[in-house]
LUMZAMAR-934400 format. One record per residue (C-alpha): residue number from 1; residue in three letters; x, y, z. Coordinates in nm, 2 decimals. Layout:
# LUMZAMAR-934400
(NUM,ALA,(X,Y,Z))
...
//
This chain:
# LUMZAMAR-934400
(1,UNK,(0.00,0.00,0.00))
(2,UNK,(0.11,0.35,-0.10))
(3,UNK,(-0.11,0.56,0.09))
(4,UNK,(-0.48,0.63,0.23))
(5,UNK,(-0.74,0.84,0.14))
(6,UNK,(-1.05,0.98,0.34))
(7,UNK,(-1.36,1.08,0.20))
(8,UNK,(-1.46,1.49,0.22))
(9,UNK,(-1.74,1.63,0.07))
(10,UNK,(-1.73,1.36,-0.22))
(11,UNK,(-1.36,1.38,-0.27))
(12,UNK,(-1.10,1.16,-0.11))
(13,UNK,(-0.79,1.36,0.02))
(14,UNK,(-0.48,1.15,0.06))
(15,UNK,(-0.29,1.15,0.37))
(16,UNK,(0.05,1.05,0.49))
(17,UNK,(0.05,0.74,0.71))
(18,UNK,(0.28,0.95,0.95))
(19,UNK,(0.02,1.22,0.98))
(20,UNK,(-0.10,1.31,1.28))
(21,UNK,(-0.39,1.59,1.39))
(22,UNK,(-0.51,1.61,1.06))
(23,UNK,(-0.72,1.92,1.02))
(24,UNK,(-1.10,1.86,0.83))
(25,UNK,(-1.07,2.00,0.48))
(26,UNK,(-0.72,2.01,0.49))
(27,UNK,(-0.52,1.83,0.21))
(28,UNK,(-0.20,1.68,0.36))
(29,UNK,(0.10,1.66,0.13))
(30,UNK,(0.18,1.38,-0.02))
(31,UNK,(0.43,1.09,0.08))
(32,UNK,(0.79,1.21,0.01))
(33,UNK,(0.81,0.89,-0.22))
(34,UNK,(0.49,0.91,-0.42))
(35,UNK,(0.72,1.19,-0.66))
(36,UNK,(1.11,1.15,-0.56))
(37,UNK,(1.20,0.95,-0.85))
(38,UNK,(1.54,1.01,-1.05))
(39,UNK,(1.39,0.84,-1.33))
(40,UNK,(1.25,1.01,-1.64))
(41,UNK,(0.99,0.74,-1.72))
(42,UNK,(0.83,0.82,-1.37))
(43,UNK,(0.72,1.20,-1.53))
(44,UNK,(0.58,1.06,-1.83))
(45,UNK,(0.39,0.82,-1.64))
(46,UNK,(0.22,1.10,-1.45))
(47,UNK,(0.21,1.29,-1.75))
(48,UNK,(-0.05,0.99,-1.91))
(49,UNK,(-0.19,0.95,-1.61))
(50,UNK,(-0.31,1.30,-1.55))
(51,UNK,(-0.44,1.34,-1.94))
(52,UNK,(-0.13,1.50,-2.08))
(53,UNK,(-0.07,1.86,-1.91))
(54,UNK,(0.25,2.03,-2.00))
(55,UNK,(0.57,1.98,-1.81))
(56,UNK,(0.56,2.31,-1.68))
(57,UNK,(0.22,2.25,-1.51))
(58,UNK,(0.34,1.89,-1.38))
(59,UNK,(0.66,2.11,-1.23))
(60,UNK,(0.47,2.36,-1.08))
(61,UNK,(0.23,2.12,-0.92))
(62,UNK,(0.49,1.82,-0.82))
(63,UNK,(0.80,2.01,-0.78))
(64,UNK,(0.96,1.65,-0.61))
(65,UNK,(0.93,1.48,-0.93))
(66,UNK,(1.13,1.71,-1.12))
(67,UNK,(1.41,1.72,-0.91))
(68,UNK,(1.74,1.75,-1.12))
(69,UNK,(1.54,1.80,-1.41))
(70,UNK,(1.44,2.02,-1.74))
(71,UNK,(1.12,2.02,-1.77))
(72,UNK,(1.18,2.13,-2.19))
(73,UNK,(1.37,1.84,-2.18))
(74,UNK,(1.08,1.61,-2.22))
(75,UNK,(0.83,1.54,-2.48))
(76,UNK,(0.54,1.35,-2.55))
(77,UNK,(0.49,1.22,-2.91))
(78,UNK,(0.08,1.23,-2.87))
(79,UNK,(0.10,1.59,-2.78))
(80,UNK,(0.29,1.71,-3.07))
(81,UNK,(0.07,1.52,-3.29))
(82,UNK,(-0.26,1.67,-3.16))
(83,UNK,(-0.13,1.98,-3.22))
(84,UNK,(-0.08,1.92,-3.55))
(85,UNK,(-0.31,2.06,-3.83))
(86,UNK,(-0.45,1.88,-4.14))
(87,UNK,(-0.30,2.06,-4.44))
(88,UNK,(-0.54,2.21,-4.70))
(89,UNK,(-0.56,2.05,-5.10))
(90,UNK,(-0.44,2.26,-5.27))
(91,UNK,(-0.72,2.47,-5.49))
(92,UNK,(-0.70,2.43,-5.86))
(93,UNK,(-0.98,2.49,-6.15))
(94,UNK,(-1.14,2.20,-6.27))
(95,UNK,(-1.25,2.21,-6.66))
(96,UNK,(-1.45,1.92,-6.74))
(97,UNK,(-1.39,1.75,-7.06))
(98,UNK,(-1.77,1.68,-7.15))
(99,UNK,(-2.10,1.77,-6.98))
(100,UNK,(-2.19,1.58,-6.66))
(101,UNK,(-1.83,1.42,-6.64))
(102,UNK,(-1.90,1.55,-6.25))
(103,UNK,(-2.21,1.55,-6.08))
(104,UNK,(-2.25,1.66,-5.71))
(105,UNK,(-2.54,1.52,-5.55))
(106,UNK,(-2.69,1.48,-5.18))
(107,UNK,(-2.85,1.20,-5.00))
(108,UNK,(-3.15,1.28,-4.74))
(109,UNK,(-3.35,1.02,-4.56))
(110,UNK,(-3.51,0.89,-4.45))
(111,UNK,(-3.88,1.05,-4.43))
(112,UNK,(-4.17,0.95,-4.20))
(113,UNK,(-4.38,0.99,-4.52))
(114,UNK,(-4.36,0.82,-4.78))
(115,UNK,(-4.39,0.98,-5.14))
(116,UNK,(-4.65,0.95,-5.42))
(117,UNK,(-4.44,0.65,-5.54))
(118,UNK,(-4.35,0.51,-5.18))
(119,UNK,(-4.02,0.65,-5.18))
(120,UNK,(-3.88,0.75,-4.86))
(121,UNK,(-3.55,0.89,-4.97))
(122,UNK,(-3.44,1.14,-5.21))
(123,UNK,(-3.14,1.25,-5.42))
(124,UNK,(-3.05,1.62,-5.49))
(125,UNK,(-2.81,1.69,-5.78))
(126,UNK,(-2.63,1.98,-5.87))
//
């Protein structure tokens, strides 16, 4: 066991087993080694764990676990690739070659009411 927690409010605040007069409300500080790790896999593994916040908000709020480290040292492949952005096609003029060598059309359906031919979907072309 790493630790205990006691319901407040419908929240569990964790505590330190060598706590003692713990005030109500209060959140204790955590066990010295729940974030004293000299190993880098340990901040990525709270940096999953917490749904990806930046290394600068994981050193702010668990200074212990970046001891001896850079926060811009690390990075996180899945970040960088949801910040990245689709690239536009690029626009070019399209000549047709003959009439109706392109036809744009559009689906909708179905209706609660069928038509004069019992048809319940339709198809708009442009």
């Amino acid at each position: 066991m790493i630790g205990s927690a006691k319901k407040n409010g419908g929240l569990y605040y964790l505590k330190d087993e060598l706590e003692t007069g713990h005030q109500h409300g209060q959140i204790s500080s955590f066990p010295e080694s729940f974030f004293v790790s000299n190993n880098k896999d340990d901040v990525m593994l709270w940096h999953l764990r917490l749904g990806h916040p930046s290394f600068k908000y994981l050193k702010t709020v668990f200074p212990k676990l970046f001891v001896s480290k850079d926060f811009s040292s690390f990075q996180c492949e899945i970040c960088e690739l949801a910040k990245h952005h689709r690239s536009s096609f690029p626009a070019k003029t399209y000549k047709p070659s003959k009439p109706f060598s392109i036809i744009h059309s559009d689906v909708w359906g179905p209706n609660r009411i069928n038509s004069l031919s019992n048809k319940r979907w339709f198809i708009n072309l442009y």
